[in-house]
C-alpha positions in Angstrom: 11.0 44.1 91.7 10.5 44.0 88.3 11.9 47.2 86.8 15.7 48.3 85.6 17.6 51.2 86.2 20.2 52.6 84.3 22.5 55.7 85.9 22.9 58.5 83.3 26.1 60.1 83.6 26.2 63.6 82.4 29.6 65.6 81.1 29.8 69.3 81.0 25.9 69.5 80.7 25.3 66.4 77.9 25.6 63.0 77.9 27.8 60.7 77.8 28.3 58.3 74.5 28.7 55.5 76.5 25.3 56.3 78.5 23.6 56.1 74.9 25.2 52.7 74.3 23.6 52.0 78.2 20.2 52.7 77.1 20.3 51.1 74.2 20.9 47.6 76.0 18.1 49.1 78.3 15.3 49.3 75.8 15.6 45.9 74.9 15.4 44.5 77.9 11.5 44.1 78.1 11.5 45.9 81.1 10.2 49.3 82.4 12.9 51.2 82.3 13.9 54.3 84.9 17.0 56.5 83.9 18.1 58.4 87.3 20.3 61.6 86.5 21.5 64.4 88.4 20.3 67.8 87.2 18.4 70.8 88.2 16.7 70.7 84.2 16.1 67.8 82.6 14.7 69.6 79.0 18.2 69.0 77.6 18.1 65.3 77.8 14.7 64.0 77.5 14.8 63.4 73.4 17.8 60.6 74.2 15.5 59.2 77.4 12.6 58.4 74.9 11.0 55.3 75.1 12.0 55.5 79.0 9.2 54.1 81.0 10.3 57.1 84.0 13.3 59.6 84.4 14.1 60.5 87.8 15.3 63.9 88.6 17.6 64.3 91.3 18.0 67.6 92.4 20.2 70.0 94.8 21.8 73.3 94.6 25.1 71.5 94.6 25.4 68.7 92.1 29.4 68.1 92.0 29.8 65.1 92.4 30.1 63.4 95.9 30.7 59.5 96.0 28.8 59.4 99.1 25.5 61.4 98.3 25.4 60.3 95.0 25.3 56.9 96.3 23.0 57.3 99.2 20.6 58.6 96.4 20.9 55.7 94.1 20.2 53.2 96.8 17.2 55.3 97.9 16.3 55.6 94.2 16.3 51.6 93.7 14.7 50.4 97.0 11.8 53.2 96.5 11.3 52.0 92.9 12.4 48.1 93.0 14.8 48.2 90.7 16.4 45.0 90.1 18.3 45.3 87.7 20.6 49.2 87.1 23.5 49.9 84.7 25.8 52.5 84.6 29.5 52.5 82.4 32.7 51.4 83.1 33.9 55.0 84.1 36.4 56.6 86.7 32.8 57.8 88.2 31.2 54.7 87.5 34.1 52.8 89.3 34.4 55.1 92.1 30.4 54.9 92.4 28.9 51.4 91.5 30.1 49.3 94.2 29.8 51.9 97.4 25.5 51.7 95.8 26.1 47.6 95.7 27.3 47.4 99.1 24.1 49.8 100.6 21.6 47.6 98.5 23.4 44.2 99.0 23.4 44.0 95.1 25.8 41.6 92.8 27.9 44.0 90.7 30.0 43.3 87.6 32.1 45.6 86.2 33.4 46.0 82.9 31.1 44.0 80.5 31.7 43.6 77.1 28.3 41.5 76.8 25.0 42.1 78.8 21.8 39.4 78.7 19.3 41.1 80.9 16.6 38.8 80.2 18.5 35.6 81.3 21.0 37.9 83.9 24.3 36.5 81.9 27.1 38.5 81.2 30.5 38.6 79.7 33.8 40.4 80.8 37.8 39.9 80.7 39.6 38.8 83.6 43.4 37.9 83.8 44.3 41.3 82.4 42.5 41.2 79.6 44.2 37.3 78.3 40.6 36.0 78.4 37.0 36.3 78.5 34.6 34.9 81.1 30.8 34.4 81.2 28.6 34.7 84.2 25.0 34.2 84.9 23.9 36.5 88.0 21.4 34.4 90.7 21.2 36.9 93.0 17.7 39.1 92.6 19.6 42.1 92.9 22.1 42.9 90.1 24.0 46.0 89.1 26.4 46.1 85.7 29.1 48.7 84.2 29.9 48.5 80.7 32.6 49.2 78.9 32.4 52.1 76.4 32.6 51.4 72.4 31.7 48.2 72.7 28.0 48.1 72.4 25.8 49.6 69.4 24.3 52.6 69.7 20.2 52.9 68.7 18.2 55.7 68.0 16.0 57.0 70.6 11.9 56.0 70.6 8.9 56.2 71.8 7.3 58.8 74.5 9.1 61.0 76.7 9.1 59.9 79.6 7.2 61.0 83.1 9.7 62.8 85.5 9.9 62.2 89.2 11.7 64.9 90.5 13.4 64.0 94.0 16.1 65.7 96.1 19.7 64.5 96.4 20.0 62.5 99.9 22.6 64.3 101.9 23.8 62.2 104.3 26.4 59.0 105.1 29.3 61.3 104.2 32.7 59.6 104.9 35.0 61.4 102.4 34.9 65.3 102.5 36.0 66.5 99.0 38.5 69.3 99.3 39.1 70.3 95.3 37.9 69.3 92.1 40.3 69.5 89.7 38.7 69.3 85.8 40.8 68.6 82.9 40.6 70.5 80.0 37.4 71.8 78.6 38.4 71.0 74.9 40.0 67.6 75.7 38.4 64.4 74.1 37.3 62.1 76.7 39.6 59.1 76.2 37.6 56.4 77.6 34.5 57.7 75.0 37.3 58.2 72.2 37.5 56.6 68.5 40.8 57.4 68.3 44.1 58.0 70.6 47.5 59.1 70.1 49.5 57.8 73.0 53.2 58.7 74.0 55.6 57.2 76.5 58.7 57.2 77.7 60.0 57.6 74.8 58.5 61.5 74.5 61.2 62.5 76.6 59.6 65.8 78.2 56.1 67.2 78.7 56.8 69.9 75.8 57.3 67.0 73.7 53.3 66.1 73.6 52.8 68.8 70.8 54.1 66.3 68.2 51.3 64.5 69.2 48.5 67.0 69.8 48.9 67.7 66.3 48.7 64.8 65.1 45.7 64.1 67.2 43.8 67.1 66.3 43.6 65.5 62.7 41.6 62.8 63.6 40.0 65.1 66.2 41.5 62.1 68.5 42.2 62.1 72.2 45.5 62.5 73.7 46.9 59.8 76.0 50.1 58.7 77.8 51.5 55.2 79.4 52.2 55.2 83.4 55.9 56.1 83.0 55.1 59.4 81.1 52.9 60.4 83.5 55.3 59.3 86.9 57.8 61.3 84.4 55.2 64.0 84.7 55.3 64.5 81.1 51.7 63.7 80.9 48.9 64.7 83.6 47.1 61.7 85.5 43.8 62.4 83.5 45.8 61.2 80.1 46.8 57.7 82.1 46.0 54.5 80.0 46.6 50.9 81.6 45.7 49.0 84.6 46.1 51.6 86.7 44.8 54.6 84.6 41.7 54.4 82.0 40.8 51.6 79.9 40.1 52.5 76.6 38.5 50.6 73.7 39.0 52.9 70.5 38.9 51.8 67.0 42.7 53.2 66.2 45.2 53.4 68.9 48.3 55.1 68.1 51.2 54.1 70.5 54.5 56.8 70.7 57.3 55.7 72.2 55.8 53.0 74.5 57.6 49.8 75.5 54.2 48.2 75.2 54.8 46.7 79.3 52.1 44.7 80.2 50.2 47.7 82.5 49.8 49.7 79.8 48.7 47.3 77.1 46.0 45.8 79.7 44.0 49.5 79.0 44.0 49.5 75.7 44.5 45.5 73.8 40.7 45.8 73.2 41.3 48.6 70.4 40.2 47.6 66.9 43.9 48.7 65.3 46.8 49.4 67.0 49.8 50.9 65.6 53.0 51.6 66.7 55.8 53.6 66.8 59.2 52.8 68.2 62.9 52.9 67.2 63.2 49.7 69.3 63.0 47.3 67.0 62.7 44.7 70.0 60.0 46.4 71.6 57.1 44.5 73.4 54.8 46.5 71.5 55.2 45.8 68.2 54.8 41.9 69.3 51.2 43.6 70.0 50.5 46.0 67.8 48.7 45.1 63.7 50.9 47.6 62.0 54.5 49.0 63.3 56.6 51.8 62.2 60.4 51.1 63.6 61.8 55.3 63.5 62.0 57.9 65.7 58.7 59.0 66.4 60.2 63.0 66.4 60.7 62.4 62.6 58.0 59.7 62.1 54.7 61.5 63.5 55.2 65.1 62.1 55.2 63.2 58.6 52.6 61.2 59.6 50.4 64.3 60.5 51.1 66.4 57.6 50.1 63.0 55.1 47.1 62.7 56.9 46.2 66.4 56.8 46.5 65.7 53.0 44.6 62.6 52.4 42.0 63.7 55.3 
């Protein structure tokens, strides 16, 4: 084996920022490199899959996406083409995915890297939610990688388009029958992808509420995003969950609304470049956390902070 994969993962017909940062760390790696997507026409894509060695085309006349095939077709796709090294991106689809393709190729998977060596197999990630930051060098000759989003540069596409092997998705080894697929919003800003979030918690009080900070968000043309007790609150839908158990987000301003700042919910975002806060808690955990903090009631604070920004912006 002596090539690398990297999963392309595609979002209402383009792809994914975070699949661009992917590639980038791909192209440097000296190898031949073979992006795999799922698509019935590649035309779209193949100016950001320059300087690909391949692209493989996996086709069906149903490409939701299924766990199960999707993962019987990577493992087909990296035996038939030795891949021995594949990245994807520290997604809810990349989660859900990565490790069911690990187990079927007996692979070494790390999630969540902040810092990818191909060449010498080393990587870096946080462990102990988030507290610290740990190095690994891979032995095994099979080794699979997420990373996470924002965190890597992203570099211009070159070279020559790449040859396309078109294959059809394997359909078979299902163990979970999907019964609905429920998509968020078509205009919402992916969070784990954003440069900018507005948060609100508890302290929102109801769903209604999330207009203050809609508005506020649409300035920046920033996603939207809630802590774990807004959404068990059902304030906020579980697509807007930031935190251990939700999305973790790396953006470069993180605006946090009326959140206690509880260890859960600062584990999914404390890699943000700025965070700033907004609580009438003086004693909040947050603002222990945060590099700038506005003590006030964020239903006076934010609709003065939207309408400065609006002028200076």
């Amino acid at each position: 084996m002596a090539n690398l994969g990297i999963y392309i993962e595609l979002k209402n017909g383009t792809i994914k920022k975070a699949n661009k940062e992917a590639l980038s760390i791909a192209r440097k790696s000296e190898k031949d490199v073979y992006a795999v997507l799922f698509t019935n026409d590649t035309a779209p894509y193949m100016e950001d899959l320059k300087g690909c060695a391949k692209v493989i085309q996996v086709k069906s006349d149903n490409l939701d996406f299924h766990p199960d095939f999707y993962a019987a077709s990577l493992a087909n796709i990296i035996k038939e083409h030795k891949l021995d090294d594949f990245i994807g991106i520290f997604t809810a689809q990349g989660k859900d995915l990565f490790p069911r393709v690990a187990a079927k190729v007996n692979a070494t998977l790390v999630n969540d890297c902040v810092a990818i060596d191909i060449k010498n197999a080393t990587v870096t990630k946080p462990v102990y939610a988030g507290k610290l930051l740990q190095s690994l060098k891979i032995t095994d000759e099979l080794r699979m990688y997420t990373i996470r989003p924002n965190v890597f540069p992203i570099e211009a596409a070159d070279g020559a388009e790449p040859e396309v092997i078109a294959v059809e998705m394997t359909r078979d080894g299902e163990r979970a029958k999907i019964i609905e697929i429920i998509k968020s919003g078509a205009n919402k800003v992916d969070l784990v992808e954003a440069e900018v979030i507005v948060s609100g918690g508890r302290g929102i009080k109801e769903k209604d509420n999330f207009k203050i900070l809609e508005e506020l968000a649409a300035v920046f043309n920033a996603g939207v995003g809630a802590s774990r007790a807004a959404v068990d609150a059902e304030y906020a839908t579980p697509d807007m969950q930031v935190g251990q158990t939700g999305k973790v987000v790396n953006p470069k301003l993180y605006i946090a609304c009326g959140i206690s700042g509880a260890i859960q919910h600062f584990v999914g975002m404390k890699t943000s470049r700025i965070i700033v806060a907004i609580n009438k808690d003086a004693e909040a955990p947050i603002f222990k956390k945060a590099d700038y903090g506005i003590v006030g009631d964020l239903f006076k604070v934010v609709p003065l902070l939207t309408e400065e920004l609006k002028k200076v912006l």
